[in-house]
C-alpha positions, 0 to 999 in steps of 0.5 A, spaced: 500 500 500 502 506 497 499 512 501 495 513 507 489 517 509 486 519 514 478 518 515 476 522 522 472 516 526 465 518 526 461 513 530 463 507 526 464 501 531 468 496 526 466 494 519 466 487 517 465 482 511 458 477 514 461 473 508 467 467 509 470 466 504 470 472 501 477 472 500 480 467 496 488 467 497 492 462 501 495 468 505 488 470 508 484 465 513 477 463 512 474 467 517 471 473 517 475 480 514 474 486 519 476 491 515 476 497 520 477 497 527 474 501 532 480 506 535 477 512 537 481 517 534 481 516 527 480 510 521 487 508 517 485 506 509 489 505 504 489 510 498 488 506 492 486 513 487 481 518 490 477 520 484 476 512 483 475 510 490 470 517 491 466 514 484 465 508 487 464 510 495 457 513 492 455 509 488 455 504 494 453 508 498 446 511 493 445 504 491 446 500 497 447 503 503 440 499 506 444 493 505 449 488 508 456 489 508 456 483 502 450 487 499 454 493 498 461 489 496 456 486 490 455 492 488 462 494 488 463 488 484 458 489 479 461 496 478 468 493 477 465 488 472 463 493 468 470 496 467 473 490 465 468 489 459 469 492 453 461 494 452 462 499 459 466 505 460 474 503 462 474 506 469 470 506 476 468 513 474 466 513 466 461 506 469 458 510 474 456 516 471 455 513 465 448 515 461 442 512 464 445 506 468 444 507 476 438 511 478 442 515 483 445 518 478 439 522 474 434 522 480 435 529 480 437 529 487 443 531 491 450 527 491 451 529 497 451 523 501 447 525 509 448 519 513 456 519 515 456 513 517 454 509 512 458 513 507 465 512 511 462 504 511 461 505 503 468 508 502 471 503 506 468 498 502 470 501 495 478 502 498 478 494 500 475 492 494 480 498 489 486 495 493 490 491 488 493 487 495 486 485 495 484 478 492 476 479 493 472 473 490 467 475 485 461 472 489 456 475 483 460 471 478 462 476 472 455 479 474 454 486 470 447 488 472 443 488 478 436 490 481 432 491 487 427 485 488 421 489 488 422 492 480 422 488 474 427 491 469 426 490 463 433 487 461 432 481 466 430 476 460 437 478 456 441 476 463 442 470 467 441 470 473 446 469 478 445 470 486 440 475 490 444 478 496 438 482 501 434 485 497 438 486 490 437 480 484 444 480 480 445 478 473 451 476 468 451 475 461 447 469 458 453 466 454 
């Protein structure tokens, strides 16, 4: 890991994956991963790309910050998914503010995320999942579109189904 910054401590006690097996290196135990833990002065992250690490904090955080940890980590996933497509955009940025794509984007509504604490969940989130030392197993299995168990999208027959996680239904081509 190359530089660190420094998140003030905002009531966040700690951040865990409620997964096993999230990481899937000989190195990393199979328990559960705690990716912070609570110091009450300040949170250590590693700093991956700022603008990038931002783009994909918010887009966690817009699209599922009622979720899970797991959840929410599906998402990121989803979003890098994309970037490694050749249909979708090369960066986390280009994704997620491309045209029509995640609805927090074109709701009108401010960016500005409100609730700090879950905010500093999906930012710490987006470092783990953005931090090359990170071998994150893709739980989604290539999956590159999601959706909310209550909508029905019209796409949805064009895409494999491939988990659901909380209220959030993912999808991967039908090759």
């Amino acid at each position: 890991m190359r530089i660190n910054t420094i998140i003030p401590y905002i009531s966040v006690a700690i951040v865990s994956i409620a997964v096993t097996n999230l990481y899937n290196t000989p190195e990393q135990p199979k328990e559960d991963v705690v990716y912070a833990v609570q110091t009450h002065t300040q949170l250590i992250v590693p700093l991956i790309n700022r603008e990038e690490t931002h783009c994909l904090a918010h887009n966690i955080y817009f699209e599922g910050r009622g979720e899970s940890v797991q959840g929410q980590v599906g998402i990121g996933l989803v979003t890098l998914n994309r970037v490694r497509d050749r249909d979708y955009p090369d960066t986390v940025c280009k994704v997620v503010w491309q045209h029509r794509q995640f609805s927090w984007t074109l709701d009108g509504k401010s960016d500005t995320p409100k609730d700090t604490n879950a905010y500093t969940t999906a930012y710490l989130i987006a470092s783990s999942i953005l931090d090359k030392d990170n071998a994150i197993r893709d739980f989604t299995h290539g999956s590159l579109m999601y959706h909310a168990d209550y909508v029905e999208p019209y796409w949805k027959d064009h895409y494999k189904q491939t988990t659901k996680i909380g209220s959030h239904i993912f999808y991967a081509r039908n090759n």
